[in-house]
PDB file with one MODEL, atoms N, CA, C and O in Angstrom:
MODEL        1
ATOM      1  N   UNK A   1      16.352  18.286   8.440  1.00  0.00           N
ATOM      2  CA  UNK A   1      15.262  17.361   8.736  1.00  0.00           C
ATOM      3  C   UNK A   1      14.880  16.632   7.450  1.00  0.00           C
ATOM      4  O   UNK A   1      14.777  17.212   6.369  1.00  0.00           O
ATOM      5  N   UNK A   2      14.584  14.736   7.713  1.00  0.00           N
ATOM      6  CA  UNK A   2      14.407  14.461   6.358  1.00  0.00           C
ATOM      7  C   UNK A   2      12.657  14.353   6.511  1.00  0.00           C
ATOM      8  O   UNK A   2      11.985  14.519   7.529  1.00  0.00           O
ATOM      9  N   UNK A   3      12.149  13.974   4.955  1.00  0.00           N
ATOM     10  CA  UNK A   3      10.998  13.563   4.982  1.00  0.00           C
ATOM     11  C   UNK A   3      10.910  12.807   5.316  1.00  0.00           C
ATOM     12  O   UNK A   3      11.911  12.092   5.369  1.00  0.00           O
ATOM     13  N   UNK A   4       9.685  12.338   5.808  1.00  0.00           N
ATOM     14  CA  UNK A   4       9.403  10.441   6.388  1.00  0.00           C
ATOM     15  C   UNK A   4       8.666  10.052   4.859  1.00  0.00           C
ATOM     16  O   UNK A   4       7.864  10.537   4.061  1.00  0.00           O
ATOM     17  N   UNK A   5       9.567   8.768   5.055  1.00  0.00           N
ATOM     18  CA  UNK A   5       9.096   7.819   3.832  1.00  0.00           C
ATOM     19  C   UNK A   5       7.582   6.769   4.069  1.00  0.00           C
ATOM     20  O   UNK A   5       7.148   6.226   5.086  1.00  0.00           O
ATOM     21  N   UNK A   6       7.071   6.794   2.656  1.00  0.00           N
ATOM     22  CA  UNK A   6       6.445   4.839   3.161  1.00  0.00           C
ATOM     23  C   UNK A   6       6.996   3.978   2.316  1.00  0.00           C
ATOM     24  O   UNK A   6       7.941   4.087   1.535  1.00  0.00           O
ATOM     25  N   UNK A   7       6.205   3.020   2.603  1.00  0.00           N
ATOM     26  CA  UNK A   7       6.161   2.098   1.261  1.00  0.00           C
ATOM     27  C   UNK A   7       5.522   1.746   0.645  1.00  0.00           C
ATOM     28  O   UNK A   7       4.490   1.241   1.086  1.00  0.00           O
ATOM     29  N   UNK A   8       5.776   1.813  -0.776  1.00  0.00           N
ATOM     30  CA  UNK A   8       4.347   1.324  -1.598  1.00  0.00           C
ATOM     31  C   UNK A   8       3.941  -0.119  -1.413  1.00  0.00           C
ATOM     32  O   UNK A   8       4.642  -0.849  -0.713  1.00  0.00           O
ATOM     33  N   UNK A   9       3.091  -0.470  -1.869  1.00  0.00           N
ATOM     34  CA  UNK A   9       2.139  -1.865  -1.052  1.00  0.00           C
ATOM     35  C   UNK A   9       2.176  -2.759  -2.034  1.00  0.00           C
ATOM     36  O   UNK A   9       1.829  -3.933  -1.909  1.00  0.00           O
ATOM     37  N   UNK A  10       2.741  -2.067  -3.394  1.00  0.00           N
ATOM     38  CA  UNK A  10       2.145  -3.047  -4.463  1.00  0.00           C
ATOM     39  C   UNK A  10       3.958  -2.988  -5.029  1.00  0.00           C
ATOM     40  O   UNK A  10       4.163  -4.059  -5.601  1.00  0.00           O
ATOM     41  N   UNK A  11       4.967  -2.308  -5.039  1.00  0.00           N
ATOM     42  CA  UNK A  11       6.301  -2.724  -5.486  1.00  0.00           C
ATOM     43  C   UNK A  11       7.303  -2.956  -4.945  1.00  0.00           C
ATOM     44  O   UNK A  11       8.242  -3.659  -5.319  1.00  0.00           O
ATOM     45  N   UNK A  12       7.032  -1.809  -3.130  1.00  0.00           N
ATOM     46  CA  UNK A  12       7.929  -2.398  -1.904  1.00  0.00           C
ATOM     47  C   UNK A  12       8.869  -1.235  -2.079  1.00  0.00           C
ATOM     48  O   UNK A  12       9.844  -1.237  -1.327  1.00  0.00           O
ATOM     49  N   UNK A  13       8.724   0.026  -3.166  1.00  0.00           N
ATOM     50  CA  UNK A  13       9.670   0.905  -3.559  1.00  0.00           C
ATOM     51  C   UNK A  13       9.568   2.245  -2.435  1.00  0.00           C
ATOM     52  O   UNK A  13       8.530   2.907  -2.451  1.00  0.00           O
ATOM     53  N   UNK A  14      10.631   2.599  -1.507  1.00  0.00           N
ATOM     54  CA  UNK A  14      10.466   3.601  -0.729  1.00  0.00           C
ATOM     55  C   UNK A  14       9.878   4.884  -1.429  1.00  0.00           C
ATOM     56  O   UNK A  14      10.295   5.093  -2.568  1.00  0.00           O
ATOM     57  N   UNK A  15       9.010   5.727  -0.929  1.00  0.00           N
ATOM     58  CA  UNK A  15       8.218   6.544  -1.600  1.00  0.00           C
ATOM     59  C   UNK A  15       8.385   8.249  -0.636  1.00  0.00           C
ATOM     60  O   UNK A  15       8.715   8.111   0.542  1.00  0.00           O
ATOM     61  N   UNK A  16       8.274   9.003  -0.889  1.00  0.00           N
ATOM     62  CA  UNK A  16       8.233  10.209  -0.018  1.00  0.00           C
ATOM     63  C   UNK A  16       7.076  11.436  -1.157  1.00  0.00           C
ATOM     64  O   UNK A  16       7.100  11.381  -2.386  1.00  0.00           O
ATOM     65  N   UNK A  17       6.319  12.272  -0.479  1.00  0.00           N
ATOM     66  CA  UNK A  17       5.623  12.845  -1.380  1.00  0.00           C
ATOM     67  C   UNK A  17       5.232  12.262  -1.986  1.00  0.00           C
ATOM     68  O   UNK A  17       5.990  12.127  -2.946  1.00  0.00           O
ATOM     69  N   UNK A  18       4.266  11.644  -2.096  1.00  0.00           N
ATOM     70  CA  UNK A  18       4.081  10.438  -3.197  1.00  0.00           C
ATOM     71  C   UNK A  18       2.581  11.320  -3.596  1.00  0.00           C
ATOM     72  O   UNK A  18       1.829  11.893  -2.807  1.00  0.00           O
ATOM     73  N   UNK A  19       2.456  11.189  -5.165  1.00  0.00           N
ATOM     74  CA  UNK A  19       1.820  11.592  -6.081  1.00  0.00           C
ATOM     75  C   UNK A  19       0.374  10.703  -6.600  1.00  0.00           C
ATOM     76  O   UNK A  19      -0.663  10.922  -7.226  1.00  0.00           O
ATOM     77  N   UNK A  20       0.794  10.013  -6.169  1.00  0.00           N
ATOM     78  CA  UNK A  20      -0.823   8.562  -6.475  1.00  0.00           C
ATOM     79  C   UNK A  20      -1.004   8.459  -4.947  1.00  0.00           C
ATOM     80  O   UNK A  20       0.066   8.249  -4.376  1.00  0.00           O
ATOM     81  N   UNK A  21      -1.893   8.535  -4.275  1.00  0.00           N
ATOM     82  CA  UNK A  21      -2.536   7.777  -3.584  1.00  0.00           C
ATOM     83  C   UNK A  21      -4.152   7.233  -4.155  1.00  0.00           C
ATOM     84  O   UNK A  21      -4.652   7.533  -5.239  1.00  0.00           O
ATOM     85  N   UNK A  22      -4.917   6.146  -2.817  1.00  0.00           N
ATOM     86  CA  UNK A  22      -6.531   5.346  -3.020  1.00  0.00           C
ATOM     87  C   UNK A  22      -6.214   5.053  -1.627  1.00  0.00           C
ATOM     88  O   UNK A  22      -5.210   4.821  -0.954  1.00  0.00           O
ATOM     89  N   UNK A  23      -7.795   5.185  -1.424  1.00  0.00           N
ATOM     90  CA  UNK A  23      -7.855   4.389  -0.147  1.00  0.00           C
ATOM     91  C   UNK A  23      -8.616   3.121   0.264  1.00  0.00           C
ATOM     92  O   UNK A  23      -9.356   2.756  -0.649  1.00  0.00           O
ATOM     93  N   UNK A  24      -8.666   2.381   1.285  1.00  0.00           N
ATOM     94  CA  UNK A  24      -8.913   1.092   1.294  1.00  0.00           C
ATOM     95  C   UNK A  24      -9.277   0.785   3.046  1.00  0.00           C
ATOM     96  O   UNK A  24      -8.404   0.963   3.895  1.00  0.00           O
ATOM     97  N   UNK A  25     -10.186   0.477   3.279  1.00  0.00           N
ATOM     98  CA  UNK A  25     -10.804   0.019   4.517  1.00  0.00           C
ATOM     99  C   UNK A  25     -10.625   0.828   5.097  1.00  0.00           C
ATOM    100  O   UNK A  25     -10.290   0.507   6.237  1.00  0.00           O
ATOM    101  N   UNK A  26     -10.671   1.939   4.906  1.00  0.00           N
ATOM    102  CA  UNK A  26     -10.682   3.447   6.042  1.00  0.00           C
ATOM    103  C   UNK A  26      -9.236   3.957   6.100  1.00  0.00           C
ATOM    104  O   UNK A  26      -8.952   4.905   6.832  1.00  0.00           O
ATOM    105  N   UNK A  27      -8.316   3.343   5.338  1.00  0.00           N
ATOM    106  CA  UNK A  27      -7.512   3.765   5.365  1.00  0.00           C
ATOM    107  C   UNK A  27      -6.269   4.197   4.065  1.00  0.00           C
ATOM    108  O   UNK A  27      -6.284   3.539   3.025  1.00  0.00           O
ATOM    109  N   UNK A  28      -5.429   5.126   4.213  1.00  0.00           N
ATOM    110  CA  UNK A  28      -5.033   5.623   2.974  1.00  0.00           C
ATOM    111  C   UNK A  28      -3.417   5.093   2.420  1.00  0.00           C
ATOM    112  O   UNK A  28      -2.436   5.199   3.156  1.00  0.00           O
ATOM    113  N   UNK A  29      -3.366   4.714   1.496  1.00  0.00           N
ATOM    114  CA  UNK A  29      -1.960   4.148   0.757  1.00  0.00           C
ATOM    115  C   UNK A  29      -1.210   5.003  -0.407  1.00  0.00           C
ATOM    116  O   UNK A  29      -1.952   5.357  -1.323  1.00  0.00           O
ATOM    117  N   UNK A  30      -0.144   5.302  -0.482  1.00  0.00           N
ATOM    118  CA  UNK A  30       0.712   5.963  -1.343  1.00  0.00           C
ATOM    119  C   UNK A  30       1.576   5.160  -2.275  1.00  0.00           C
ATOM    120  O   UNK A  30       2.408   4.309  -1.959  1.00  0.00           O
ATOM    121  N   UNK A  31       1.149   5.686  -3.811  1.00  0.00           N
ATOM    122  CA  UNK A  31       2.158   4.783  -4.306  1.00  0.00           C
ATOM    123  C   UNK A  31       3.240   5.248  -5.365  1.00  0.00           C
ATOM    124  O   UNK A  31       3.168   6.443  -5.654  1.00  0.00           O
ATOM    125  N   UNK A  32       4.087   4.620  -5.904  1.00  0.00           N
ATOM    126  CA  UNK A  32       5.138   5.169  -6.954  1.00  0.00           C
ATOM    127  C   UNK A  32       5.022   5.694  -7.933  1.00  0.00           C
ATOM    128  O   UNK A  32       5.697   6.633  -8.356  1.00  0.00           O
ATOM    129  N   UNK A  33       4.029   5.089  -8.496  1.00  0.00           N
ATOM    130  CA  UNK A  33       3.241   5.591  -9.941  1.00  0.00           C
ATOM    131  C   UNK A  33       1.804   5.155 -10.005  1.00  0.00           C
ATOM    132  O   UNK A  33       1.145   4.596  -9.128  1.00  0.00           O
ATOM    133  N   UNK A  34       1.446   5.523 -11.228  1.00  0.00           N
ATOM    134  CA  UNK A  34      -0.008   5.414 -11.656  1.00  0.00           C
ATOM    135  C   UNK A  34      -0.297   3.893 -11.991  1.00  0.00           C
ATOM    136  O   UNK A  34      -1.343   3.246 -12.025  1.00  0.00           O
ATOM    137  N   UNK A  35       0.930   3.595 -12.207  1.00  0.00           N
ATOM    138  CA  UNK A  35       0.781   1.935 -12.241  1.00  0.00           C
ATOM    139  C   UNK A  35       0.376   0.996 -11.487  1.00  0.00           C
ATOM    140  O   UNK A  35      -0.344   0.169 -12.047  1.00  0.00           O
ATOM    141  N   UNK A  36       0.632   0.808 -10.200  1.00  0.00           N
ATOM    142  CA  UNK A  36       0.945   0.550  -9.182  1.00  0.00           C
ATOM    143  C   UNK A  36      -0.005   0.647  -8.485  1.00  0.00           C
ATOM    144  O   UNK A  36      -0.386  -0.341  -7.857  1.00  0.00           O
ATOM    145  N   UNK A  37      -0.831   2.170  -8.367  1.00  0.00           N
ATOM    146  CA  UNK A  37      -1.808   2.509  -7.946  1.00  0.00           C
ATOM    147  C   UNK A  37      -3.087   1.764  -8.811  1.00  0.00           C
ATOM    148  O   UNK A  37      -3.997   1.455  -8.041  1.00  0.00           O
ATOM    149  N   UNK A  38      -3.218   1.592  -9.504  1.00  0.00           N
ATOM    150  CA  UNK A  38      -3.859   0.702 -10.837  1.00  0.00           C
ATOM    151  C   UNK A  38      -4.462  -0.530 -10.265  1.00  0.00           C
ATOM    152  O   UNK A  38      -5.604  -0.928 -10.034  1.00  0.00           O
ATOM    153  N   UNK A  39      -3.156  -1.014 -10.114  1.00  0.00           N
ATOM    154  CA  UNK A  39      -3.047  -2.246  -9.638  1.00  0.00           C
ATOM    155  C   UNK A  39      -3.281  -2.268  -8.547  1.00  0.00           C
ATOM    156  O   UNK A  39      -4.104  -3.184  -8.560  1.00  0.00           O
ATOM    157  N   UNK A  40      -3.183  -1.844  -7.105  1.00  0.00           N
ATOM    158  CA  UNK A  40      -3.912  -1.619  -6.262  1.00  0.00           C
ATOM    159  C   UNK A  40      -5.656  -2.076  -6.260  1.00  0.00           C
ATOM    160  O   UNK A  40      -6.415  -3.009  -5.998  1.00  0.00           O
ATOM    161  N   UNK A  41      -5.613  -0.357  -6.866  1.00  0.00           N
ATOM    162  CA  UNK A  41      -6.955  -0.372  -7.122  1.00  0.00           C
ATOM    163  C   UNK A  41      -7.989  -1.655  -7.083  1.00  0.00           C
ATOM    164  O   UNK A  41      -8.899  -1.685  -6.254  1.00  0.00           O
ATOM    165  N   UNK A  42      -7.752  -2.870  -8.181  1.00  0.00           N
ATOM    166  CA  UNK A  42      -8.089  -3.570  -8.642  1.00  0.00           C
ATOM    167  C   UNK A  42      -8.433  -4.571  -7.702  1.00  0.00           C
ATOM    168  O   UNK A  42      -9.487  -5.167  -7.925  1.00  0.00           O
ATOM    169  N   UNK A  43      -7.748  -4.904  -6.652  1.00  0.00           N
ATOM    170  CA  UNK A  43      -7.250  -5.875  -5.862  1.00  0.00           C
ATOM    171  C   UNK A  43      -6.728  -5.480  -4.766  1.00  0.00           C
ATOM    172  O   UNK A  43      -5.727  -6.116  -4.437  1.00  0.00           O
ATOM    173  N   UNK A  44      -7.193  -4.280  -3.771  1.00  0.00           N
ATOM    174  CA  UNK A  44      -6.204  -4.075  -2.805  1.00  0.00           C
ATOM    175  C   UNK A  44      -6.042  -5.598  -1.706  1.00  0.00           C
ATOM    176  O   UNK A  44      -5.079  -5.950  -1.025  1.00  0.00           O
ATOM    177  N   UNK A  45      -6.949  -6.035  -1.830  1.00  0.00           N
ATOM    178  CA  UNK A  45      -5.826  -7.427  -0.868  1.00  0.00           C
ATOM    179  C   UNK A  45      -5.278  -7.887  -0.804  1.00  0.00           C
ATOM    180  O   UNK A  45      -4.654  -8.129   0.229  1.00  0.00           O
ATOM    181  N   UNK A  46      -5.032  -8.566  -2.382  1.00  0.00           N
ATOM    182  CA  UNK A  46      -3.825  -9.279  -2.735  1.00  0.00           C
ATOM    183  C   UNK A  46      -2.360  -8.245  -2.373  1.00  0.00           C
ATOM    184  O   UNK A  46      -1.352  -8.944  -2.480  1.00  0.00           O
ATOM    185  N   UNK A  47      -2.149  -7.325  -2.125  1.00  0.00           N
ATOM    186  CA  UNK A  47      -1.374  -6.407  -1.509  1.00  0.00           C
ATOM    187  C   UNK A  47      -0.937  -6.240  -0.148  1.00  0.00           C
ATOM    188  O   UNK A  47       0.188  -6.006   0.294  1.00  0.00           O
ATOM    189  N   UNK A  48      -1.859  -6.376   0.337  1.00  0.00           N
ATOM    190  CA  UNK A  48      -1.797  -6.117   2.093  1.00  0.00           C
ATOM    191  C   UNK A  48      -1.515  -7.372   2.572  1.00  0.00           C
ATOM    192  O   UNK A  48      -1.583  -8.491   2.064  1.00  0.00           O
ATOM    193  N   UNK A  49      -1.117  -6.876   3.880  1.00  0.00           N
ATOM    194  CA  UNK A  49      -0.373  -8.062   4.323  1.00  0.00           C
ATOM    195  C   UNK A  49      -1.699  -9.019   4.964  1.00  0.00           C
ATOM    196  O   UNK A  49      -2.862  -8.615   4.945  1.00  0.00           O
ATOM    197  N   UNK A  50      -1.344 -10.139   5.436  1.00  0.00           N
ATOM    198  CA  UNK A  50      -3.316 -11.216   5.950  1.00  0.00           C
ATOM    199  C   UNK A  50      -2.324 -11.159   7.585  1.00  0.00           C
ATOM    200  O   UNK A  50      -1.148 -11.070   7.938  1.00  0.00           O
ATOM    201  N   UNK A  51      -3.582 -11.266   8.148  1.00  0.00           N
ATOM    202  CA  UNK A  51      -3.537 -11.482   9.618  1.00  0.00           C
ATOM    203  C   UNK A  51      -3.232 -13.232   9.879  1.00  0.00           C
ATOM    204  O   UNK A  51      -4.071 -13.988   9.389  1.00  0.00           O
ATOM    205  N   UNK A  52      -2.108 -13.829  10.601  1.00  0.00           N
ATOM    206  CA  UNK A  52      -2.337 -15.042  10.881  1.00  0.00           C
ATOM    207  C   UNK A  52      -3.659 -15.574  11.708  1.00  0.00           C
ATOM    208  O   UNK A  52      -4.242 -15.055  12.660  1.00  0.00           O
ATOM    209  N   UNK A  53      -3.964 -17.014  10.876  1.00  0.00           N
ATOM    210  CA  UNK A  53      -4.883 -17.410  11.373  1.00  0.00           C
ATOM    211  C   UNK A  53      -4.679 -17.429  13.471  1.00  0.00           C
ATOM    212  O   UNK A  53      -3.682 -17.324  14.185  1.00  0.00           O
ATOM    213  N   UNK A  54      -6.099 -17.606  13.773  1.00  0.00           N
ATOM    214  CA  UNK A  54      -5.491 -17.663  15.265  1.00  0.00           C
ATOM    215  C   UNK A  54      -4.985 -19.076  15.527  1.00  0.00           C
ATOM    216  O   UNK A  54      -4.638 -19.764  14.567  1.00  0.00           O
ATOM    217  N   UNK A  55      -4.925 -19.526  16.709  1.00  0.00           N
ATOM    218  CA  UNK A  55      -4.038 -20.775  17.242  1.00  0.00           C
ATOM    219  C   UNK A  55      -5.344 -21.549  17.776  1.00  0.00           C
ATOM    220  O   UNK A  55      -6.080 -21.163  18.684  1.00  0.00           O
ATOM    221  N   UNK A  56      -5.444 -22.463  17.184  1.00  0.00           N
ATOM    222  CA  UNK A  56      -6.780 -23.702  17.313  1.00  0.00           C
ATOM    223  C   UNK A  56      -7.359 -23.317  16.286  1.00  0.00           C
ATOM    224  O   UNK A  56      -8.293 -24.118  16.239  1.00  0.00           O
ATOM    225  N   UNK A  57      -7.499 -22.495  15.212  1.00  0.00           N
ATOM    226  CA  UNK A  57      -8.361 -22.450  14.416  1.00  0.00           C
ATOM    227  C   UNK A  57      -8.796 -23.406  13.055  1.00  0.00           C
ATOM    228  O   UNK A  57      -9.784 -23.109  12.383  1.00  0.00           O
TER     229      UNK A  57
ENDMDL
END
């Protein structure tokens, strides 16, 4: 059986056990390093993906 992976949000690097996590709008993110997580930190939006605007808006 393997581990299930994620992905980090801020390098795109597959992650398993991941050692840094923060969380962000109720919800929790894993990342590669302390770096990364850093950077996060700072700015989690610029990270996450944006919702398209709606249609007529």
């Amino acid at each position: 059986m393997t581990t299930p992976t994620t992905t980090d949000p801020v390098c795109g690097m597959p992650i398993r056990d991941a050692e840094y996590a923060a969380s962000f709008g109720g919800r929790d993110y894993q990342f590669c390093s302390s770096t990364c997580r850093a950077r996060f930190v700072v700015d989690p939006e610029h990270f996450l993906p944006t919702a398209p605007a709606p249609l007529g808006a």
